[in-house]
VOPAGU-2260 file (C-alpha; in pm, 1 decimal, decimal comma):
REM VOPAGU-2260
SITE   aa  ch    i         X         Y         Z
SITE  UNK   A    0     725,4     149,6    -397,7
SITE  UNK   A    1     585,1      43,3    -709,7
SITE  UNK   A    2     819,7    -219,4    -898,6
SITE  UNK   A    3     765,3      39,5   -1228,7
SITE  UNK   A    4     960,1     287,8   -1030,5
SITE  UNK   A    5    1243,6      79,2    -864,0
SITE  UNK   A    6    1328,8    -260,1   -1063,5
SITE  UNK   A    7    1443,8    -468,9    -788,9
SITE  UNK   A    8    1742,8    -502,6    -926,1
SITE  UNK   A    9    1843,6    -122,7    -859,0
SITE  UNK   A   10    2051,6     -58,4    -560,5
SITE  UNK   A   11    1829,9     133,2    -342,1
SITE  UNK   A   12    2163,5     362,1    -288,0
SITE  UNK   A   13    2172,8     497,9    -626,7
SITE  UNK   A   14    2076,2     882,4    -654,0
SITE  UNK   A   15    1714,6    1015,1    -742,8
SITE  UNK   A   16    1659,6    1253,1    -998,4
SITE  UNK   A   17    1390,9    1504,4   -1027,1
SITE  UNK   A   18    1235,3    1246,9   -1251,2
SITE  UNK   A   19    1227,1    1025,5    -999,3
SITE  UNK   A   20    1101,6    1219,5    -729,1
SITE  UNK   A   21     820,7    1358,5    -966,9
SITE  UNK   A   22     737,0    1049,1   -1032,9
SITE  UNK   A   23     658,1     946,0    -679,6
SITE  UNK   A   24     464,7    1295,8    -546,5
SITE  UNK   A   25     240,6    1182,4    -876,8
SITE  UNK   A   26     177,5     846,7    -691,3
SITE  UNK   A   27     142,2    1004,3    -331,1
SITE  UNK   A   28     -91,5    1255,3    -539,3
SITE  UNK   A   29    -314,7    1031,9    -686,0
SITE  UNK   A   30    -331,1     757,9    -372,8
SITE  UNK   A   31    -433,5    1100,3    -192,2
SITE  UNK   A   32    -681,0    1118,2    -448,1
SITE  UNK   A   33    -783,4     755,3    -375,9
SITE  UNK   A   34    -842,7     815,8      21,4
SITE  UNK   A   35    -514,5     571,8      84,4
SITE  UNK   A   36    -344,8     848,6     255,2
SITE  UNK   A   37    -473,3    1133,5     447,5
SITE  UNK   A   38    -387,4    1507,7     372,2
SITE  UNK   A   39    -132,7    1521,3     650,2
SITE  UNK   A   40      30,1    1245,5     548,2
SITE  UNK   A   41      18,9    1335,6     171,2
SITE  UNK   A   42     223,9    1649,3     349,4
SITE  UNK   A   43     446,6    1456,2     530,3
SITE  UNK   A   44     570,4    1225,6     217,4
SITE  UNK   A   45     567,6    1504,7     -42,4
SITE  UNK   A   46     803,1    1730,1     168,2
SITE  UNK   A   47     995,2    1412,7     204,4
SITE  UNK   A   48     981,4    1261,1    -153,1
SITE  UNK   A   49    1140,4    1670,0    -237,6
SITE  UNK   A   50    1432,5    1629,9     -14,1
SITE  UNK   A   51    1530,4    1259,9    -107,6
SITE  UNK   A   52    1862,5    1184,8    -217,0
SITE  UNK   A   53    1893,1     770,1    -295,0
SITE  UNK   A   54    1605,0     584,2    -490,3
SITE  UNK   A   55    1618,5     396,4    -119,7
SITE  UNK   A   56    1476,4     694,2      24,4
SITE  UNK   A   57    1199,9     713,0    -226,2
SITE  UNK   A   58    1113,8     364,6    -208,8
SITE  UNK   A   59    1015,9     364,7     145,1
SITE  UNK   A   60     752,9     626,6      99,6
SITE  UNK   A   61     559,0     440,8    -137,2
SITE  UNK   A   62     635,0     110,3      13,2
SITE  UNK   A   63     251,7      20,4     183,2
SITE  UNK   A   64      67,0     107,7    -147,7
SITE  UNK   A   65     -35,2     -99,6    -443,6
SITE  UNK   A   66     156,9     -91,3    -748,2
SITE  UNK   A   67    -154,6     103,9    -938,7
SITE  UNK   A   68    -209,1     362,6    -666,9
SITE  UNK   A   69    -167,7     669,3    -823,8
SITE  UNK   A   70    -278,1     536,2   -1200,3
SITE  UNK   A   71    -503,8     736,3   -1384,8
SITE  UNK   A   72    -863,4     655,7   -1432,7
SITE  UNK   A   73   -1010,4     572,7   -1747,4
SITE  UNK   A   74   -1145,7     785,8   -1963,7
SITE  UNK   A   75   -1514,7     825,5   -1985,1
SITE  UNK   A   76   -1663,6     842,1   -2334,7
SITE  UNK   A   77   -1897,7    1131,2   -2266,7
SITE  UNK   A   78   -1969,6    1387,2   -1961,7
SITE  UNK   A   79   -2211,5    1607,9   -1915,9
SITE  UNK   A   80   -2140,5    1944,6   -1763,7
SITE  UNK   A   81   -2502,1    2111,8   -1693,2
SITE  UNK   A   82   -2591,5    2431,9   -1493,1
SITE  UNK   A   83   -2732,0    2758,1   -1476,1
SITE  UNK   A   84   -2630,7    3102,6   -1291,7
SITE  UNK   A   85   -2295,2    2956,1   -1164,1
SITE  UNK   A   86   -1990,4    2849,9   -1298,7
SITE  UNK   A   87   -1814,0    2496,2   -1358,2
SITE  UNK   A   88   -1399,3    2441,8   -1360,7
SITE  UNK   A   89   -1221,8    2108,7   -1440,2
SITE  UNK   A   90    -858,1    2172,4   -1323,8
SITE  UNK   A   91    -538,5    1965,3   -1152,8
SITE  UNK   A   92    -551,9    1606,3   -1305,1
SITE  UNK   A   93    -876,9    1561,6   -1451,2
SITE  UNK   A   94    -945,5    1303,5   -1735,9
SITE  UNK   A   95   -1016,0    1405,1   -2046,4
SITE  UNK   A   96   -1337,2    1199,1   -2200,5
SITE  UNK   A   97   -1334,0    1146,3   -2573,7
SITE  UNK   A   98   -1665,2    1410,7   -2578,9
SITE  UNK   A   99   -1806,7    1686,3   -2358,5
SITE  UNK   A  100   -2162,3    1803,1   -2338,6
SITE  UNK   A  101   -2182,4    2120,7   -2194,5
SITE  UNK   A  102   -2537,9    2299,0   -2101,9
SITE  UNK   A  103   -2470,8    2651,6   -1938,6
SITE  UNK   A  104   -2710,7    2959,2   -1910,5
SITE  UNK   A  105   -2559,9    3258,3   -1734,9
SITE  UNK   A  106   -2289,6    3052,0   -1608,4
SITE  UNK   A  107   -1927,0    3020,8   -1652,9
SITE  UNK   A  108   -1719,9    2702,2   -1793,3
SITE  UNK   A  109   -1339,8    2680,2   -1752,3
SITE  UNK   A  110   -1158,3    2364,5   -1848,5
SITE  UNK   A  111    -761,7    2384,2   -1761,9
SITE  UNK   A  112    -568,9    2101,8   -1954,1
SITE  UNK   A  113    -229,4    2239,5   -1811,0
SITE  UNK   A  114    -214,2    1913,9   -1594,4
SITE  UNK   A  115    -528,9    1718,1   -1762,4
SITE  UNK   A  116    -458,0    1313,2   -1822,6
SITE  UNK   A  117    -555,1    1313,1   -2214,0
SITE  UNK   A  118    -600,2     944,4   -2269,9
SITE  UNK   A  119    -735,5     977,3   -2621,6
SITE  UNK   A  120    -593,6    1228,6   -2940,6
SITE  UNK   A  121    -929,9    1420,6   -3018,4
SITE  UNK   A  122   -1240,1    1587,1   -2775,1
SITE  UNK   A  123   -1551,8    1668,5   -2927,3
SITE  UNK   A  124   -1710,0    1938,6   -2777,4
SITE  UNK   A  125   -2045,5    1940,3   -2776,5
SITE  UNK   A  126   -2211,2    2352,4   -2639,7
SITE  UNK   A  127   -2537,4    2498,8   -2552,7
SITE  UNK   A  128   -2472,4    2764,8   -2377,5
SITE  UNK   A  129   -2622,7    3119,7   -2356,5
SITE  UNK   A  130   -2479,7    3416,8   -2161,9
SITE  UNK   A  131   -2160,3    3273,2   -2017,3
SITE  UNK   A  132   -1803,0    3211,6   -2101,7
SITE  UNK   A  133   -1626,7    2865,9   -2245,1
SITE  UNK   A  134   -1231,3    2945,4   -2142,0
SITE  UNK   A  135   -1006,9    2655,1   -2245,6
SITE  UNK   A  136    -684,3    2700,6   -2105,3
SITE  UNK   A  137    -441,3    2484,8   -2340,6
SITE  UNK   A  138    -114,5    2366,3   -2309,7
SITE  UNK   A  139     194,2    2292,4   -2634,5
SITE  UNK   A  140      35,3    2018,1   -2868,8
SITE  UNK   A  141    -307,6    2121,9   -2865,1
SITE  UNK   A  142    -502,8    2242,3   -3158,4
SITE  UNK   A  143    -803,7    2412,8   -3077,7
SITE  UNK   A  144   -1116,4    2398,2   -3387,3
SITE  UNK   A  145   -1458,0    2630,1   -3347,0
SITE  UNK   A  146   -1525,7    2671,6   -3722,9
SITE  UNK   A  147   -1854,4    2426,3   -3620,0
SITE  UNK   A  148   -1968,8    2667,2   -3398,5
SITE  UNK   A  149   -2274,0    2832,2   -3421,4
SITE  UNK   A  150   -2280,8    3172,0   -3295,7
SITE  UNK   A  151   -2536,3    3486,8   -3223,8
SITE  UNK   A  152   -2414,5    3806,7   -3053,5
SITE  UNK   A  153   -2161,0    3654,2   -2924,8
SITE  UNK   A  154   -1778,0    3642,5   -2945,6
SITE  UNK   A  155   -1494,3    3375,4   -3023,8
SITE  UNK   A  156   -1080,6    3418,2   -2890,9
SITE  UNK   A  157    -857,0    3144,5   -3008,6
SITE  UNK   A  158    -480,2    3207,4   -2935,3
SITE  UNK   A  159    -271,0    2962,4   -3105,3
SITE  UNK   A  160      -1,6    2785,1   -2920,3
SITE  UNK   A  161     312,7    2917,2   -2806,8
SITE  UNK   A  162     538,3    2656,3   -2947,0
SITE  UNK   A  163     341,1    2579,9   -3295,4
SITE  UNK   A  164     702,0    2272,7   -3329,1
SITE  UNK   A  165     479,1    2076,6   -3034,6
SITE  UNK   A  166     310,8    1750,4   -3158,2
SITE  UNK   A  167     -22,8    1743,6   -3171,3
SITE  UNK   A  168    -166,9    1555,9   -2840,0
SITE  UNK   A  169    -521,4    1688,9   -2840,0
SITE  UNK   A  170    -732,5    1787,8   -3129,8
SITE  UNK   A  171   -1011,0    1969,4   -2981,2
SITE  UNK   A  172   -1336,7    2032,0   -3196,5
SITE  UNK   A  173   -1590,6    2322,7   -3047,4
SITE  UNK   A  174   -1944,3    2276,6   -3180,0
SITE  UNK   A  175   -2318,7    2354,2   -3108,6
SITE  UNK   A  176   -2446,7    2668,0   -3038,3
SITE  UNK   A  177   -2340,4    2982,9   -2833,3
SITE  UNK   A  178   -2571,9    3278,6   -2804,4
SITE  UNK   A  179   -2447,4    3639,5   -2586,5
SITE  UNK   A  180   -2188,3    3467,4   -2487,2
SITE  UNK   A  181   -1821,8    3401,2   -2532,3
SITE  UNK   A  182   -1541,2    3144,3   -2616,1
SITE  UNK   A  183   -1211,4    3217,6   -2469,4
SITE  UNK   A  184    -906,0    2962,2   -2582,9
SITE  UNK   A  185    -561,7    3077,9   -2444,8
SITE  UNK   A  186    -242,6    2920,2   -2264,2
SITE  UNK   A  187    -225,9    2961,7   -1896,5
SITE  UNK   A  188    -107,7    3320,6   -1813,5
SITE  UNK   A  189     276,5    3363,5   -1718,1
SITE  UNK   A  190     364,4    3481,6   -1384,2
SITE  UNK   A  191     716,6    3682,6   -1370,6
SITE  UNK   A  192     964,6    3475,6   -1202,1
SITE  UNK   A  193     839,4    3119,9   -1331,4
């Protein structure tokens, strides 16, 4: 396991919290990510890193993997998102550049921060798009901006945040141009029972 997770000075006997076991599905995740570990055996040490009891237990399944396995990636300055008649989605653990260019006509654009890695505190948005939709789908401490946006025949939604007492992680800043199209910013939707 990495030494950030278990100091060797903890007895591997000690009790895991959900903490801890979080903590080590997010490495399997991301060295799944990184093609060190198949599918099936992503699978295999999930189910096990969600019944572990001891930090022992937990050690051993990241035991054969480099300490940075897992880490996220660094943040690109600027990406480009360009298409036409189809639709783009950044979901899971994407990483958030510090600006996005996005070129869309007749297409859809869906960017879901609920589990994004936001390395920097402001995105600059950057849109030309023309009959499609921009949905953001935020998460607490972000602040959503499209006064910059230039619009024709077109529509804007911005739903503040459900808990407005959040810090402020993200600043995001919509500008450019939208024509018979549509901005859509909203939390993820709840599901009964979660």
């Amino acid at each position: 396991m990495a030494a950030e997770m278990l100091p060797t000075e903890t007895p591997s006997g000690l009790r895991a919290s959900h903490a801890d076991r979080d903590q080590v599905v997010d490495v399997l995740t991301g060295a799944a990510g990184d093609g060190r570990i198949t599918a099936e055996e992503l699978d295999e040490r999930v189910a096990a890193a969600l019944s572990a009891r001891t930090l022992g237990e937990l050690a051993v399944l990241t035991a054969d993997l480099p300490e940075e396995a897992g880490a996220a990636p660094a943040a690109k300055d600027v990406v480009r998102i360009e298409q036409q008649y189809a639709s783009a989605r950044r979901e899971g653990r994407w990483v958030v550049p510090r600006r996005l260019e996005i070129v869309c006509a007749w297409g859809n654009v869906t960017l879901d921060f609920s589990d994004a890695v936001i390395t920097h505190d402001a995105l600059d948005i950057d849109l030309d798009m023309c009959g499609g939709t921009l949905r953001l789908l935020t998460r607490p401490g972000m602040v959503v901006d499209a006064d910059s946006l230039a619009i024709g025949h077109s529509k804007t939604k911005v739903r503040p945040a459900r808990d407005p007492e959040t810090p402020v992680v993200l600043r995001v800043a919509i500008g450019g141009q939208l024509s018979m199209g549509k901005v859509e910013v909203r939390p993820p939707r709840r599901w009964f029972g979660k």
